[in-house]
MDAnalysis code that builds the backbone (N, CA, C; Angstrom):
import MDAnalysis as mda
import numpy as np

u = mda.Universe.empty(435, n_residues=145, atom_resindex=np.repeat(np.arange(145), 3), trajectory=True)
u.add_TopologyAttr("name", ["N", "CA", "C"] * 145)
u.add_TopologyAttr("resid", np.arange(1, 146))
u.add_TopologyAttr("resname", ["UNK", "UNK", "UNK", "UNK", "UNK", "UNK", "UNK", "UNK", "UNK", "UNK", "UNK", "UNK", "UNK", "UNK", "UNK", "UNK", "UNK", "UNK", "UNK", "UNK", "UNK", "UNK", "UNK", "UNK", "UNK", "UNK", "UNK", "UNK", "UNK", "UNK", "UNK", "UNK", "UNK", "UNK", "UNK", "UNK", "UNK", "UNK", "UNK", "UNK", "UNK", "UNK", "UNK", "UNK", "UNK", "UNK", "UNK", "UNK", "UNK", "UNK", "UNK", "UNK", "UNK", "UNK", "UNK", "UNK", "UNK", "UNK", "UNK", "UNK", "UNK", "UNK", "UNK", "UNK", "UNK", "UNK", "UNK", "UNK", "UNK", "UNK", "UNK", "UNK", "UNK", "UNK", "UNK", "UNK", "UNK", "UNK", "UNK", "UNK", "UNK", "UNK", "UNK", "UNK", "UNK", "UNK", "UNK", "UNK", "UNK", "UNK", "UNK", "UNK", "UNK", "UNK", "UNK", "UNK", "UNK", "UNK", "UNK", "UNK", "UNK", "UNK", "UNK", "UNK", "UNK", "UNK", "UNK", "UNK", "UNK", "UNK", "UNK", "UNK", "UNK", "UNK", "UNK", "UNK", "UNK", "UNK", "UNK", "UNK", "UNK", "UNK", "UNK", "UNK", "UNK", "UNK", "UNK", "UNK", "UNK", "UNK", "UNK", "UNK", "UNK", "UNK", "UNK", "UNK", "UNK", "UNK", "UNK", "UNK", "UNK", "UNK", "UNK", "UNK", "UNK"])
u.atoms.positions = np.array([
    [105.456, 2.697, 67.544],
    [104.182, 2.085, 67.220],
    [104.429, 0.725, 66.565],
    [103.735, -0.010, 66.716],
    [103.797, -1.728, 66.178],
    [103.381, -1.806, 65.206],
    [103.662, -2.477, 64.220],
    [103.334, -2.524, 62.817],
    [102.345, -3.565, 62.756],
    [101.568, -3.217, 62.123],
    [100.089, -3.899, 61.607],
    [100.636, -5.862, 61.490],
    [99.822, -6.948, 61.919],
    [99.811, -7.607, 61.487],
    [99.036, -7.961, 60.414],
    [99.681, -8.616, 59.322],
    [98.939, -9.399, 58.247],
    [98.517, -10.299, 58.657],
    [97.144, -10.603, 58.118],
    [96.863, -11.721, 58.215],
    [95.550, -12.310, 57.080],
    [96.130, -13.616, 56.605],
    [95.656, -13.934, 55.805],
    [94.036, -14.778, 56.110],
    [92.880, -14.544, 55.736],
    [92.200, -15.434, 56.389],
    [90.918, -16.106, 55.215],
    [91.729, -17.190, 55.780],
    [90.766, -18.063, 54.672],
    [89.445, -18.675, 54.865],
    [88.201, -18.782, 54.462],
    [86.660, -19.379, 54.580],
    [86.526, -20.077, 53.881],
    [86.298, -21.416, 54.297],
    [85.172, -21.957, 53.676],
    [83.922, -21.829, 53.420],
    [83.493, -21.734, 51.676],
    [81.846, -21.563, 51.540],
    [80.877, -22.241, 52.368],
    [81.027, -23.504, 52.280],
    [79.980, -24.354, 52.734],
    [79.503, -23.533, 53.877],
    [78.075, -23.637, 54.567],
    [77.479, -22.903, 55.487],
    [78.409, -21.665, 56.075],
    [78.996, -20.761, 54.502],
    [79.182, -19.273, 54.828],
    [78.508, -18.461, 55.753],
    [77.229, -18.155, 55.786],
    [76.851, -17.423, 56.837],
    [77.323, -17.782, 58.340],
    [77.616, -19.432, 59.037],
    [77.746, -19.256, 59.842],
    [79.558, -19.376, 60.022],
    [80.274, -19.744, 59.203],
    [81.648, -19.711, 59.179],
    [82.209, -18.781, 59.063],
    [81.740, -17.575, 58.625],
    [81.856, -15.751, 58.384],
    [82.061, -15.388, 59.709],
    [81.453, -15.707, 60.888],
    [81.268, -15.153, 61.806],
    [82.957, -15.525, 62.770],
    [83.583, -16.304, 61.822],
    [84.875, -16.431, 62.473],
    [85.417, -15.410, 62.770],
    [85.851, -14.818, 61.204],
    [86.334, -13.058, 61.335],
    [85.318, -11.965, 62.087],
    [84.542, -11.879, 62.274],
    [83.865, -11.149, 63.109],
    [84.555, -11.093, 64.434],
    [84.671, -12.443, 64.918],
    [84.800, -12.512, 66.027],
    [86.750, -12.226, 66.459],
    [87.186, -12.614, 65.519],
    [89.048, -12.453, 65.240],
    [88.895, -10.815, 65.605],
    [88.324, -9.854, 64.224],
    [88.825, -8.677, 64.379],
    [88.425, -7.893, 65.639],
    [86.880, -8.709, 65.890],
    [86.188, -7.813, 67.246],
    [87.400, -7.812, 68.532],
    [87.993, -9.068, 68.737],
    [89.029, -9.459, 69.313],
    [90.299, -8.486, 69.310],
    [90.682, -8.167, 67.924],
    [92.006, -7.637, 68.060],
    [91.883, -5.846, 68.242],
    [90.603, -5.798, 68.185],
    [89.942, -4.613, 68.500],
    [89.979, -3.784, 69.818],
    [89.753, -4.727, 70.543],
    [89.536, -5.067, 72.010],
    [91.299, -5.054, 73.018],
    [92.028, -5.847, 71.808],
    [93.503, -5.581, 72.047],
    [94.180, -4.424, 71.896],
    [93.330, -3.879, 70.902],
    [94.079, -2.689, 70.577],
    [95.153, -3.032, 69.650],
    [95.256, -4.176, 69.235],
    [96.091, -4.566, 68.239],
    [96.095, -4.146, 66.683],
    [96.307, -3.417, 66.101],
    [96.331, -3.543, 64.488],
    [96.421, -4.718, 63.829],
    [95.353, -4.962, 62.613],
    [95.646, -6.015, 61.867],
    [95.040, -5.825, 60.283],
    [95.771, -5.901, 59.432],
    [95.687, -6.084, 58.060],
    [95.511, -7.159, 57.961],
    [94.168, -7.878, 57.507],
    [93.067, -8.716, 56.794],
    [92.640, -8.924, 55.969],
    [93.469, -9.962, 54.808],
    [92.738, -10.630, 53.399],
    [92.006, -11.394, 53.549],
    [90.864, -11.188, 52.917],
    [89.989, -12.289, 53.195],
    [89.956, -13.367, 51.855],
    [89.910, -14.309, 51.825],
    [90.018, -15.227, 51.052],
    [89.091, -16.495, 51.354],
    [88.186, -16.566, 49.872],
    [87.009, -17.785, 49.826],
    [87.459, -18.560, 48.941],
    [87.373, -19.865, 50.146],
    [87.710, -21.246, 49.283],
    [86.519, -21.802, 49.051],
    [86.134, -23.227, 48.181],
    [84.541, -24.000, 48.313],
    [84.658, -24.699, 49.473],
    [85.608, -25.615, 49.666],
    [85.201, -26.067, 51.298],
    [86.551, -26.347, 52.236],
    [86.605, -27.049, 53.142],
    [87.287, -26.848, 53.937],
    [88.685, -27.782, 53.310],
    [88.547, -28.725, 51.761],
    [89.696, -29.747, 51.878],
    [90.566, -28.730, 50.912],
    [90.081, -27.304, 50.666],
    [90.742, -26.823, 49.395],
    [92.299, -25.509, 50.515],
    [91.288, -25.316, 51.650],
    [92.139, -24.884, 52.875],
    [93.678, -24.562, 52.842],
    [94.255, -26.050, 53.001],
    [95.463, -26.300, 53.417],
    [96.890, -26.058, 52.063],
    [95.728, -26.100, 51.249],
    [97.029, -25.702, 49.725],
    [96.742, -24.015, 49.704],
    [95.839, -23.869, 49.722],
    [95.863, -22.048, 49.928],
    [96.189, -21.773, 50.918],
    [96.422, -22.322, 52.279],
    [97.037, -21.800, 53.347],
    [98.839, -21.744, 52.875],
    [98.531, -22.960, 52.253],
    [100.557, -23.290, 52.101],
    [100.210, -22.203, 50.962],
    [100.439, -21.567, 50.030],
    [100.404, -20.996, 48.817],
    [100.653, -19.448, 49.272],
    [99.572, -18.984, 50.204],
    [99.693, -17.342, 50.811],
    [100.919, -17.825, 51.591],
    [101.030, -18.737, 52.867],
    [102.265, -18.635, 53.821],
    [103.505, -18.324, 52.520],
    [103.774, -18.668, 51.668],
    [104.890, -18.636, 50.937],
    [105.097, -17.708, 50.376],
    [104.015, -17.451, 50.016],
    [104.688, -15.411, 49.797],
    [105.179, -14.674, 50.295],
    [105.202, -15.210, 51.817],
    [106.073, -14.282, 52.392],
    [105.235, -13.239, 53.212],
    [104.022, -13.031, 52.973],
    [103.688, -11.626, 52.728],
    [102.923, -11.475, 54.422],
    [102.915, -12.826, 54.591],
    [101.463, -12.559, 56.443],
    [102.095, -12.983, 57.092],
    [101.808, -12.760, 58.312],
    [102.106, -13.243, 60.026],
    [101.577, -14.254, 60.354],
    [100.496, -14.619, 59.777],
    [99.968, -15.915, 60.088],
    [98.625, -15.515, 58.728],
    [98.163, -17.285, 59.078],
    [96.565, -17.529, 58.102],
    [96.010, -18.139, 58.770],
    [94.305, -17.669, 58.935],
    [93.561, -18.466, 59.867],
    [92.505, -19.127, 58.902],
    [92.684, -19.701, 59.225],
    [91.210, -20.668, 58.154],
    [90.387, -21.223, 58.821],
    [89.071, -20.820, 58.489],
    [87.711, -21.581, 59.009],
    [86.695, -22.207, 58.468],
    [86.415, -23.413, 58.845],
    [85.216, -24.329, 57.860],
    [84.425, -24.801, 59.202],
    [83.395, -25.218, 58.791],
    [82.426, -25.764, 59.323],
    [82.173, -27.686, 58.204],
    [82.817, -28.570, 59.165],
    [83.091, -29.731, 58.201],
    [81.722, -30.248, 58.836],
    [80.642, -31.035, 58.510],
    [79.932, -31.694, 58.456],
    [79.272, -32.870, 58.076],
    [78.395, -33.792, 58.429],
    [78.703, -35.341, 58.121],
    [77.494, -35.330, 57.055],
    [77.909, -35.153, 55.843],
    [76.882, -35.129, 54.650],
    [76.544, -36.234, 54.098],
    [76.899, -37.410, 54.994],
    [76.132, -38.714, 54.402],
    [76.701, -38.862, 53.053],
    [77.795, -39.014, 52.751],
    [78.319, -39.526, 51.230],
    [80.391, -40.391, 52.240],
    [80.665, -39.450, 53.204],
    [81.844, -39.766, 53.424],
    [81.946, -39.387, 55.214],
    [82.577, -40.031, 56.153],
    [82.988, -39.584, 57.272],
    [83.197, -38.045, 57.151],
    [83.023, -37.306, 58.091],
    [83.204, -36.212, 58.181],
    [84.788, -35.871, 59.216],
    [84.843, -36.819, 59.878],
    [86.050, -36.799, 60.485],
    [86.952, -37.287, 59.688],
    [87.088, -37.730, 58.591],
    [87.908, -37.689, 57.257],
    [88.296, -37.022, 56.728],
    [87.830, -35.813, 56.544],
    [87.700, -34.836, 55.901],
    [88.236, -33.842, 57.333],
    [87.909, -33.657, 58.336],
    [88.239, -32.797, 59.329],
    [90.039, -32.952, 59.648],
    [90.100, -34.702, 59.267],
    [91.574, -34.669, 60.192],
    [92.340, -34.722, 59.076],
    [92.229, -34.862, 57.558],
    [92.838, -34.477, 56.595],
    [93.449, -32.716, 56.554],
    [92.191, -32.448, 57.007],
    [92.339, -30.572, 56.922],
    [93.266, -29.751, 58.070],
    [92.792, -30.643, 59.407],
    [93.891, -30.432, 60.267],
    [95.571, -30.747, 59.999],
    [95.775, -31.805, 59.540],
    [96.955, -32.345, 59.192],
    [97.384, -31.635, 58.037],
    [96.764, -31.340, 57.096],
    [97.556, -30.237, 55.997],
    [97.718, -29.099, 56.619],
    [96.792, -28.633, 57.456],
    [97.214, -27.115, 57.717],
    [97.984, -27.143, 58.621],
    [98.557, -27.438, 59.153],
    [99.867, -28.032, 60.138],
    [100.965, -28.311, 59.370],
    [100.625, -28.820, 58.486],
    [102.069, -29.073, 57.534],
    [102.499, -28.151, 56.661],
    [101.114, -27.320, 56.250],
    [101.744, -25.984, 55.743],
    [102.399, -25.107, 56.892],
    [101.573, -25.337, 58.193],
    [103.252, -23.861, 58.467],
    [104.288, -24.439, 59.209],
    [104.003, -25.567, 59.001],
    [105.219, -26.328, 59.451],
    [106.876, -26.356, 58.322],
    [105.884, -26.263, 57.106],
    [106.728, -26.444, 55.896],
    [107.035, -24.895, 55.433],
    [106.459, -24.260, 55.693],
    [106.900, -22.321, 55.674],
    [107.071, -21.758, 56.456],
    [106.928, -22.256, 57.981],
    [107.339, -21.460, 58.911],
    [106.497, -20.442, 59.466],
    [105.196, -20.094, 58.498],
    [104.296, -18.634, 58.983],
    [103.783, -20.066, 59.805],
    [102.898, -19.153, 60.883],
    [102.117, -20.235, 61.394],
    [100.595, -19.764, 60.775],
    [99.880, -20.908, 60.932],
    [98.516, -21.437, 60.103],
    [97.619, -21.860, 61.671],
    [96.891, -21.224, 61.723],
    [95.834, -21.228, 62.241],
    [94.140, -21.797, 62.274],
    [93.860, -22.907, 62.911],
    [92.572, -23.694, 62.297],
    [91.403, -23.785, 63.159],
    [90.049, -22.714, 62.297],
    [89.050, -22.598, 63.037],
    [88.051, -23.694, 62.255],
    [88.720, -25.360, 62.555],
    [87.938, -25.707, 61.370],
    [86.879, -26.966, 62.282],
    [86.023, -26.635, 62.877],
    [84.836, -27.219, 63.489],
    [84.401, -28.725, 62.847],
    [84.265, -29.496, 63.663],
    [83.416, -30.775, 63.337],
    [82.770, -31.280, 63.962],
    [81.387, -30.845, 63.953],
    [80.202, -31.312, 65.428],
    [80.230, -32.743, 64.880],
    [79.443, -33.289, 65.870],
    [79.504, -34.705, 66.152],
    [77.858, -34.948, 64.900],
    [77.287, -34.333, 65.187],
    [75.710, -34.115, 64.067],
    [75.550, -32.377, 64.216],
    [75.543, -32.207, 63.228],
    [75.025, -30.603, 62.540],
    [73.782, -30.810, 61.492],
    [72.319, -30.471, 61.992],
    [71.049, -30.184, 61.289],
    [71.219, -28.966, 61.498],
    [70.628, -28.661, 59.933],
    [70.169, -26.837, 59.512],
    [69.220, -26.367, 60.160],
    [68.557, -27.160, 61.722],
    [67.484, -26.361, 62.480],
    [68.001, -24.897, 63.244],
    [67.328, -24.079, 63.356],
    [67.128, -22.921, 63.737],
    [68.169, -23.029, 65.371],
    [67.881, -24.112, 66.143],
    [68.868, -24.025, 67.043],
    [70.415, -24.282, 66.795],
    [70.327, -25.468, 66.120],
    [72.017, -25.704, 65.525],
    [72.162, -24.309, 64.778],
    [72.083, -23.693, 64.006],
    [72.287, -22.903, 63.356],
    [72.612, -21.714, 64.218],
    [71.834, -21.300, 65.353],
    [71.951, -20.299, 66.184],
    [73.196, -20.447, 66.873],
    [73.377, -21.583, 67.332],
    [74.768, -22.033, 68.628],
    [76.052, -21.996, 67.942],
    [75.978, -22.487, 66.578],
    [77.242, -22.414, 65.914],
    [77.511, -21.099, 64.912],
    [76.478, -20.390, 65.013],
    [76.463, -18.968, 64.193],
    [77.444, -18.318, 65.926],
    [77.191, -18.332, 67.096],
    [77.495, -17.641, 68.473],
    [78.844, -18.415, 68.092],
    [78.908, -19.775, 68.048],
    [80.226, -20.127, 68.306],
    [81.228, -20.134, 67.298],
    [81.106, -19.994, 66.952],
    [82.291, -19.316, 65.525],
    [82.547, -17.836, 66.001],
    [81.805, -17.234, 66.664],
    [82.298, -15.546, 67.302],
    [83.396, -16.252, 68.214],
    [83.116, -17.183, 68.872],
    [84.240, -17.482, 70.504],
    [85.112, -17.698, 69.632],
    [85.163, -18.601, 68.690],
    [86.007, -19.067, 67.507],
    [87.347, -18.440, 67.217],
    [86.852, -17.279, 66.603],
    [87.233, -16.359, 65.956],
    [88.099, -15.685, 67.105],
    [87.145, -15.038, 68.130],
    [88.064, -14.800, 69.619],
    [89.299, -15.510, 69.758],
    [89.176, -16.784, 69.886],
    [90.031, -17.358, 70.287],
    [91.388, -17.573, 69.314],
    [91.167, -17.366, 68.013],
    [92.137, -17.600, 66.700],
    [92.774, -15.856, 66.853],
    [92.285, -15.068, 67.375],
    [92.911, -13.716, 67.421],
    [93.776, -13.565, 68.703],
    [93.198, -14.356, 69.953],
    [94.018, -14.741, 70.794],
    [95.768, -14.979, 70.719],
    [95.464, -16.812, 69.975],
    [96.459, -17.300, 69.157],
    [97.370, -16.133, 68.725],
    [96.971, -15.799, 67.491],
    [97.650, -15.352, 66.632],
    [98.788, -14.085, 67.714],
    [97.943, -13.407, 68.599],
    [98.899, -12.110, 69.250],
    [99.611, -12.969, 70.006],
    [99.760, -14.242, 70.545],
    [100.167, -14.863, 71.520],
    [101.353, -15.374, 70.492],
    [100.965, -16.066, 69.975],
    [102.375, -16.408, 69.096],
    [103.179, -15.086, 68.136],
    [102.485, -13.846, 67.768],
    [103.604, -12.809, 67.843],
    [104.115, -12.428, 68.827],
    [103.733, -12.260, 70.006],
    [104.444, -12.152, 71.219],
    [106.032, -13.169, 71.414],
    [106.046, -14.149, 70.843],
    [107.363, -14.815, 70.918],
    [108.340, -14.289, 70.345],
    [109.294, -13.928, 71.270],
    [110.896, -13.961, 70.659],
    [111.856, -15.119, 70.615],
    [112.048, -15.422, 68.924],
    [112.953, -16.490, 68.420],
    [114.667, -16.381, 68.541],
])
């Protein structure tokens, strides 16, 4: 029998309800695989706090990977793609720099309003999200080093 993967998974608060739906969609996924997976869940405030708690769990040693998900958005104070490619680039360098690999469900629409449709499409798409980060993750345990 295969031993459970760990996995560490980190959220961003900011629009929690629809960034939650990452893991939904990860475990529904590994479900579906038939895969086992042991799941910490871990809440950060937003998506720039990510990449030091991604590096911080990878170093313990303790997971197979960390998936982290934010929903970055253009809040009219700073680029939002500032903030998106900062978050990408740290979380890359954390498992680059520990070796677990780090995983990033971290979204940046081009305009995100809190209307009832945006809200609906990206509440659905954070499920594919999530799918797809559970994908990942069995695909890269599947490698022999």
């Amino acid at each position: 029998m295969t031993k459970p993967l760990k996995i560490a998974f980190v959220k961003a608060r900011w629009h929690a309800p629809i960034v939650d739906q990452t893991q939904i969609g990860f475990e529904e996924e590994m479900q579906k695989a038939e895969r086992r997976c042991d799941v910490k869940e871990i809440h950060v405030p937003g998506a720039l706090e990510m990449p030091l708690v991604a590096k911080k769990l990878a170093e313990t040693g303790k997971y197979d990977g960390i998936v982290c998900a934010a929903l970055v958005v253009n809040g009219g104070i700073y680029r939002h793609e500032f903030v998106a490619q900062a978050v990408v680039d740290g979380l890359v360098r954390a498992g680059m720099d520990t070796g677990v690999p780090v995983y990033s469900v971290s979204l940046t629409p081009h305009e995100f309003q809190e209307t009832p449709d945006h809200i609906e499409f990206y509440t659905k798409h954070f499920v594919k999200k999530g799918a797809e980060a559970a994908r990942a993750v069995l695909a890269m345990d599947a490698i022999e080093y």
